[in-house]
C-alpha positions in Angstrom: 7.7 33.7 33.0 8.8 36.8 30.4 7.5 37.3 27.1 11.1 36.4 25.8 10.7 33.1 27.2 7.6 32.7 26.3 7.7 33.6 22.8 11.1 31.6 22.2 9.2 28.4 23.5 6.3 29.2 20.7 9.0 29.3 18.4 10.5 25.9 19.0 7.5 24.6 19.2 6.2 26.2 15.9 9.7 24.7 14.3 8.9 21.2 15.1 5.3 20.8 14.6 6.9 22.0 11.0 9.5 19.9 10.8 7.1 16.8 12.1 4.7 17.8 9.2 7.2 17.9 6.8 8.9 14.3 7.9 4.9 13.6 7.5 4.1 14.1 4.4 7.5 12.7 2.8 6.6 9.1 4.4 3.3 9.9 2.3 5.1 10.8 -0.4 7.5 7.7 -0.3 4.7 5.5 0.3 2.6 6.5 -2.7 5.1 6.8 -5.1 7.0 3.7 -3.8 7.8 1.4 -7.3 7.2 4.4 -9.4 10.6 5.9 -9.5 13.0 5.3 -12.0 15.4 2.4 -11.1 12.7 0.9 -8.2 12.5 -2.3 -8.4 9.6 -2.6 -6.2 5.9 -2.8 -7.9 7.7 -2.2 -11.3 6.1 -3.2 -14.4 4.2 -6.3 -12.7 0.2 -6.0 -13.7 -1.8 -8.2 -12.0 -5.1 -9.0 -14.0 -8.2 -10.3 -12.2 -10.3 -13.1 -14.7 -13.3 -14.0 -12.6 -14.7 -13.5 -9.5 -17.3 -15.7 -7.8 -18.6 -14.2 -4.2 -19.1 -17.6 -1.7 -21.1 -15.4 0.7 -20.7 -12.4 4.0 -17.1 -11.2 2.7 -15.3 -14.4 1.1 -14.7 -14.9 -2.4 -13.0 -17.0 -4.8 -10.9 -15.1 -7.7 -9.0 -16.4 -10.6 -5.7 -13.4 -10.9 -3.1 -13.8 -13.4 0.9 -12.3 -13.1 3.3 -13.1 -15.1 1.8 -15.0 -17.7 0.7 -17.5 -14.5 -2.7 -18.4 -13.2 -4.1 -18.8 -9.6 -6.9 -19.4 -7.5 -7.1 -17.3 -4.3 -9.4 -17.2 -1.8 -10.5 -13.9 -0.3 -11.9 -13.2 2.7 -12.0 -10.3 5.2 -8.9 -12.2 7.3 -6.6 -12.1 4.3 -5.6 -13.5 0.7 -4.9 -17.5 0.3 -3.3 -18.9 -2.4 -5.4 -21.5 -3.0 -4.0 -23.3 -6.3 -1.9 -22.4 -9.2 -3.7 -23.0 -12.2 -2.4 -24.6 -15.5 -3.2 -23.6 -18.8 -5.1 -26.0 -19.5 -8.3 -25.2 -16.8 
């Protein structure tokens, strides 16, 4: 092989490892900032409080969150989150 040919390979090469970095960090980019934007619905102006926590033992738990003005009781364990209840005012 020449040096042409060589160094034309290193340069396409050197092109898309830039490009691929670049397409890299906008996923990043979309994925952190997804919600945020103005007009995104997604993750919009939704907090999510959590009232109490009591640990059951190893990595499960039971939490009382609150969204929208509505209770629940969700158990968490290393497998996942389960709604476990929706909670009325009143308890």
């Amino acid at each position: 092989m020449d040096t042409e040919t060589i160094s034309g390979a290193a340069s396409t090469i050197a092109s898309l490892l830039i490009i691929l970095g670049l397409l890299a960090g906008l996923a990043f980019l979309a994925r952190r900032f997804k919600g945020r934007l103005p007009g995104s619905k997604a993750g919009g102006n939704m907090p999510v409080s959590i009232l109490s926590s009591r640990p059951l033992g190893g990595q499960q738990s039971l939490v009382i969150a609150e969204a929208e003005g509505q209770r629940f009781l969700l158990g968490i364990s290393r497998g996942g989150i389960v709604l476990i209840s929706r909670l009325d005012a009143h308890e």
